[in-house]
C-alpha positions, 0 to 999 in steps of 0.5 A: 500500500502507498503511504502519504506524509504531509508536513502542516508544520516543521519550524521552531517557531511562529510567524507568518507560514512558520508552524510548529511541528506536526506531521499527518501519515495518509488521513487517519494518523498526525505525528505531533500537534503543534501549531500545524494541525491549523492547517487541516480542515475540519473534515480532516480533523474528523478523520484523525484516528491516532496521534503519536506524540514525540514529547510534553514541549507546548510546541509539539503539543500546543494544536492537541486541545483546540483539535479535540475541541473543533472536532468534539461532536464529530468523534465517533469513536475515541482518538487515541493519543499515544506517547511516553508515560512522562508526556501523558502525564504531562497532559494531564497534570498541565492540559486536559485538568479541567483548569487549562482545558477540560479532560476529554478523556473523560467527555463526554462520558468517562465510559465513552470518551471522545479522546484514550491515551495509550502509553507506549515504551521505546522499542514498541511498535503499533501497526496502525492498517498496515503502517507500522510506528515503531518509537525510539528513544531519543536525547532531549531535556525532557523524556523523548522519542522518535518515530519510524514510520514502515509500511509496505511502500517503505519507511520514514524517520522523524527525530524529533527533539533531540541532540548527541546519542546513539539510540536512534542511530542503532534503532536506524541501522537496524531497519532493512530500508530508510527512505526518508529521515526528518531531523532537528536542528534548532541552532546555528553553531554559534549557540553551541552551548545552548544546543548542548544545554536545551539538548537540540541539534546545531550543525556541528552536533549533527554533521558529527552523528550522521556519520553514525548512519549507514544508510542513504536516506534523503535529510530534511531539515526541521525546527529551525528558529525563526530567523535562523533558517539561512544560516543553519542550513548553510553551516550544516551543508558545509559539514555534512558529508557531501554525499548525503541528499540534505534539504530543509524540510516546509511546511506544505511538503508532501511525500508520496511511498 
């Protein structure tokens, strides 16, 4: 079967088209919700049936609430929010607490919500109609992970939030094929040291555990700050192997498997 990945957002930031992080596999799944779930329509929101999500940061969450809201009475059966026990728990403590915003994992009766969360551990995968999303651990300053995303017609990557490690290098190397990898770089080289405190990528920091990777994907570039688009992409193309296929990731891309 094909698989479909559309970016509705990929920058570190807001303003003008920036979105923040949030990918849509075919039309039933998102990968993140951040500020780019305002990309979708409500037709499109209806047909959500899984959110994976990489980590509790408001950027990668932030779309989550007002979605379930926009769609409350079209939900037929339960959404399924699926994530670290830390980020559930996150979303409940600071979002779904009936102070933020209301629980709708218990709306609108707790023995038929419109919303479930599911927890899941590294290593596991849920096969999702034939798509298989496996999550990976990953180096963030609060618990992270990663997706790789399988079917059929092949297989696609997102880092998520994350710097220096070994975990979704090894995760990588051990998959049969890698045709598409979604990495972060937050910073420029000159902020080395609040890539390294914020626990983001900056070119040098990545170029460095690419070459960890021993297959040939096509790159893209995600969660760039605002602004520092340019000078990111340009550090990153001088020190990553000149063999690698690297661009930056925009809001609007789509992918076809």
């Amino acid at each position: 079967m094909n698989m479909q990945l559309r970016v509705l957002g990929c920058s570190g930031g807001i303003g003008q088209e920036r979105r923040t992080t949030c990918f849509q596999v075919d039309n039933d799944i998102l990968i993140d919700s951040g500020t780019g779930v305002g990309e979708l329509s409500l037709e499109e929101m209806s047909a959500l049936r899984h959110i994976f999500l990489t980590h509790s940061h408001l950027d990668h969450i932030g779309g989550l609430p007002l979605l379930i809201d926009s769609i409350f009475t079209k939900i037929q059966e339960p959404i399924v929010i699926h994530g670290l026990e830390e980020t559930i728990q996150a979303l409940k403590d600071f979002i779904f607490n009936w102070a933020i915003w209301p629980d709708f994992s218990m709306l609108p009766h707790e023995k038929k919500p419109v919303m479930r969360f599911e927890v899941m551990k590294p290593g596991e995968t849920v096969d999702v109609g034939g798509r298989k999303l496996e999550m990976i651990e990953v180096n963030h300053v609060v618990p992270g992970v990663a997706y790789c995303v399988e079917s059929d017609a092949g297989a696609i990557a997102f880092s998520g939030d994350t710097t220096t490690n070994d975990t979704l290098w090894e995760a990588l190397n051990k998959k049969e094929r890698l045709d598409i990898l979604i990495v972060e770089t937050a910073f420029p080289d000159e902020l080395l040291d609040l890539s390294k405190l914020a626990k983001h990528y900056c070119p040098s920091l990545l170029a460095e555990d690419l070459k960890k990777l021993k297959h040939n994907p096509s790159i893209y570039i995600s969660h760039l700050k605002p602004g520092g688009e340019v000078k990111i992409l340009s550090q990153l193309e001088s020190q990553v192997d000149e063999h690698r296929r690297l661009l930056r990731l925009s809001n609007g891309d789509v992918f076809e498997l």
